[in-house]
DRENDRENMI-327969 format. One line per field, with one value per residue (C-alpha): residue in one letter; residue number from 1; x, z, y. Coordinates in Angstrom, 2 decimals, decimal comma. Layout:
BEGIN
rest = c(A:...)
nr = c(NUM:...)
px = c(X:...)
pz = c(Z:...)
py = c(Y:...)
END
This chain:
BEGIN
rest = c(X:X:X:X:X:X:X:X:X:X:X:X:X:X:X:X:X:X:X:X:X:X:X:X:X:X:X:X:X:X:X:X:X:X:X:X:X:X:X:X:X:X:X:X:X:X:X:X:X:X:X:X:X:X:X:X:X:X:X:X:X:X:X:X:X:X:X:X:X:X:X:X:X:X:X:X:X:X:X:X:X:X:X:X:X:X:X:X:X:X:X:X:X:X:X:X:X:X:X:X:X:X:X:X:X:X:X:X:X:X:X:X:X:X:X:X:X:X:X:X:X:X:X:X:X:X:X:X:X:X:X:X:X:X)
nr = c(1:2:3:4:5:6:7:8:9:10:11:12:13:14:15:16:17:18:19:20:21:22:23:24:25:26:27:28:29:30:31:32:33:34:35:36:37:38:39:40:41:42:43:44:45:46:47:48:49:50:51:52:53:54:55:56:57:58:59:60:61:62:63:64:65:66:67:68:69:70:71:72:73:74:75:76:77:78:79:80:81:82:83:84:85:86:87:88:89:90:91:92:93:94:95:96:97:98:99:100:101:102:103:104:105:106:107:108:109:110:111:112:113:114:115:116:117:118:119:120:121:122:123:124:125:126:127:128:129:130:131:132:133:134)
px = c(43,37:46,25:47,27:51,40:53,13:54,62:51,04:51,12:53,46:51,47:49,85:53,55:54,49:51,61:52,03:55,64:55,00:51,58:54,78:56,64:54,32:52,76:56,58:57,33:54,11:54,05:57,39:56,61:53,45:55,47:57,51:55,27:52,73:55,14:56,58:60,30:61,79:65,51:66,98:70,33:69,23:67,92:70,52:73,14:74,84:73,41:74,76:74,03:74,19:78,00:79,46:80,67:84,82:86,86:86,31:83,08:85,18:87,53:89,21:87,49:88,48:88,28:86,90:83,30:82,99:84,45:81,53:78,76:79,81:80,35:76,95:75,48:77,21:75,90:72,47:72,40:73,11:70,39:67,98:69,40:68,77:65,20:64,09:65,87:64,68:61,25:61,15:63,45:60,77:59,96:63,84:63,18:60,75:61,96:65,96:65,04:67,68:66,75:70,32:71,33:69,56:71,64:74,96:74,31:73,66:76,66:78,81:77,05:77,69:81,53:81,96:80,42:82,60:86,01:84,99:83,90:87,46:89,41:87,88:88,41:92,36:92,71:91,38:88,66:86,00:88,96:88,06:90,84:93,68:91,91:92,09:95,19:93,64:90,65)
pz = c(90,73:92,17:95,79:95,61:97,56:100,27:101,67:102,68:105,70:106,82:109,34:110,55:110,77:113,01:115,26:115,85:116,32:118,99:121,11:121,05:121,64:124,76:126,24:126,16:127,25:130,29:131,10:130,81:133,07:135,55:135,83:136,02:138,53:140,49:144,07:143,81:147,50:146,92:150,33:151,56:152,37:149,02:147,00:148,38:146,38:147,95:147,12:150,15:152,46:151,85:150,96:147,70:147,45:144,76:140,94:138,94:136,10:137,46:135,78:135,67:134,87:131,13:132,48:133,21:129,39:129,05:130,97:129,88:126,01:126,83:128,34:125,01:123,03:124,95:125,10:121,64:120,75:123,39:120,72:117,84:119,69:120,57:116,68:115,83:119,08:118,36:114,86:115,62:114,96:111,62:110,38:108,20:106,21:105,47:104,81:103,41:105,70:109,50:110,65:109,12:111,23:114,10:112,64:112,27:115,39:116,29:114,04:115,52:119,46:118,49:117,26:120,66:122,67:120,80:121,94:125,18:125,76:123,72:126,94:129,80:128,46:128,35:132,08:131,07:133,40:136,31:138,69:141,31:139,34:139,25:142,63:142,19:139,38:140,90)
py = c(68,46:66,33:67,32:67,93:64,69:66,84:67,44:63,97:64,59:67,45:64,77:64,19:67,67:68,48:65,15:66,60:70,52:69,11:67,15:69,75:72,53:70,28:69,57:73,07:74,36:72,14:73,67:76,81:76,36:74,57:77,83:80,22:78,10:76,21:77,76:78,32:77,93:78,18:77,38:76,40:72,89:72,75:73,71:71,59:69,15:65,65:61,72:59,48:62,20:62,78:65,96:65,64:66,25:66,86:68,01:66,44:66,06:63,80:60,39:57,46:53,79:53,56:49,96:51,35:52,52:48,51:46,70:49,10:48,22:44,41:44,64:45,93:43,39:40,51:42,10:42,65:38,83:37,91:39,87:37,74:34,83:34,98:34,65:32,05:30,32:31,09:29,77:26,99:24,20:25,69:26,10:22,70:23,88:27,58:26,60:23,13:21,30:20,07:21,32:24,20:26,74:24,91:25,36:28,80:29,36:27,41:29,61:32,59:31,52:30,68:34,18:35,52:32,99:33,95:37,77:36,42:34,60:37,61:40,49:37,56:36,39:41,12:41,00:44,10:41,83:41,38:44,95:43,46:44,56:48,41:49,38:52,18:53,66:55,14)
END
């Protein structure tokens, strides 16, 4: 007798109904056996021990969405780079030529510098020329 092919993810199935089961039993648990103190001290709204003023859903500097992306870009080329770096030595031998893992690379680090100059010549890294919009 064959065994149907969908059985075989029966093993993944229960991995994924045991997580969630456990992550919403230990919620549940917390509820019922933790102590629920609800007191004006405790329910304030606290940020460095200022009142907060003003609405939550107020404007921000499109400039924060700005770095945090630039910040994944440039991150994200670090992880290219750390291959290549670690298989540098053995680059002849895979691509047949001593130097053409190097231009590559080259190539690779001009693209990231033409971005790098494009956001530095828009001023997206330059915060002094923000200050009226927040």
């Amino acid at each position: 007798m064959k065994i149907p092919y969908f059985w075989q993810y029966l093993p993944l199935l229960l991995q994924i109904l045991a997580a969630f089961g456990l992550g919403i039993g230990m919620a549940t648990a917390s509820y019922f056996i933790g102590r629920h103190r609800n007191t004006k001290t405790k329910l304030a709204t606290y940020e460095c021990g200022i009142e907060a003023v003003g609405d939550a859903r107020g404007r921000f500097s499109v400039r924060f969405y700005m770095v945090a992306m630039l910040f994944i870009l440039f991150d994200v080329e670090v992880v290219f780079m750390m291959p290549w770096a670690i298989i540098f030595k053995q680059l002849p031998a895979i691509t047949g030529s001593a130097w053409f893992g190097f231009w590559e690379m080259l190539v690779y680090l001009g693209f990231v510098a033409v971005g790098l100059f494009y956001i530095v010549k828009k001023g997206i890294l330059d915060w002094s020329k923000d200050r009226g919009d927040l």
